[in-house]
C-alpha distance (Angstrom), angle and dihedral (degrees) to the residues before:
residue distance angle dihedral
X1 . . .
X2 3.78 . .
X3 3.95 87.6 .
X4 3.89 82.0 61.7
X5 3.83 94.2 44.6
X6 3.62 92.3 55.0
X7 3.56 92.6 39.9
X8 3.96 92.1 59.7
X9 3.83 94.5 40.8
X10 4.05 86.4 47.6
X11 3.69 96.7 55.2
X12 4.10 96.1 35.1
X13 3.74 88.4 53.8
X14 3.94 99.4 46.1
X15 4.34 78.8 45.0
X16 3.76 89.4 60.6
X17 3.81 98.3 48.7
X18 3.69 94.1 49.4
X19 3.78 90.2 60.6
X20 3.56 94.6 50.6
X21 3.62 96.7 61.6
X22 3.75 93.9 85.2
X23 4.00 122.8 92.2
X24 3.40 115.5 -114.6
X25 4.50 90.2 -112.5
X26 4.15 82.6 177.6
X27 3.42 99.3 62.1
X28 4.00 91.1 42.7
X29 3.81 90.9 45.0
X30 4.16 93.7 52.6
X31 3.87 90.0 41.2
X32 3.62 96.0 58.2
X33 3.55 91.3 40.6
X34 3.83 86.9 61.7
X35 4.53 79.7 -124.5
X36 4.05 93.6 114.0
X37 4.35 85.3 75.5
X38 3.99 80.2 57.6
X39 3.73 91.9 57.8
X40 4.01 102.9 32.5
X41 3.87 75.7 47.1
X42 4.19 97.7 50.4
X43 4.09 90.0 41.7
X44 3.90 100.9 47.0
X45 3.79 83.9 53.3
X46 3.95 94.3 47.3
X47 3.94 78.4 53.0
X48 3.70 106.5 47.2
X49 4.26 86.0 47.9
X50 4.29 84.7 49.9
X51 3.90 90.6 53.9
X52 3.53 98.5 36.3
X53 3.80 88.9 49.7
X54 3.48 87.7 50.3
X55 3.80 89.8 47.9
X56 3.78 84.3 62.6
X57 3.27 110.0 45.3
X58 4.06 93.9 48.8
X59 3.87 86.6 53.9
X60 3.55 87.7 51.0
X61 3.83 95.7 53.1
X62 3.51 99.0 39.4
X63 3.92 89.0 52.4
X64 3.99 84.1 50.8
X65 3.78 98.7 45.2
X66 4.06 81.5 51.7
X67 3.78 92.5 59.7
X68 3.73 94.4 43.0
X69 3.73 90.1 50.9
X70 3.61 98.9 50.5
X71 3.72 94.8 50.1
């Protein structure tokens, strides 16, 4: 059994650094196309409207758990 475990965990590990011997050509391609500001752009806004969302709703609860407690 532990022949088989290391077997598994031998060949999934030498799996994983085979496919990281490629260069990332995407990330090269967008940078010189100037494109990579559109999309460090796009996902720092998807990020400020997560936290400020977040923001929101744990005002909202705390102002709820205030009037539950008081009661």
């Amino acid at each position: 059994m532990k022949k088989l475990i290391s077997l598994t965990f031998l060949l999934l590990f030498t799996a994983t650094t085979f496919a990281q011997e490629t260069e990332p050509q995407m990330a090269d391609t967008m940078r010189s196309d100037g494109k990579i500001y559109v999309v460090v752009l796009v996902l720092s806004v998807v990020f400020a409207c997560l936290a400020t969302y977040l923001v929101v709703i744990d005002r909202k609860l705390k102002k709820l758990e205030d009037t539950f407690t008081k009661k």
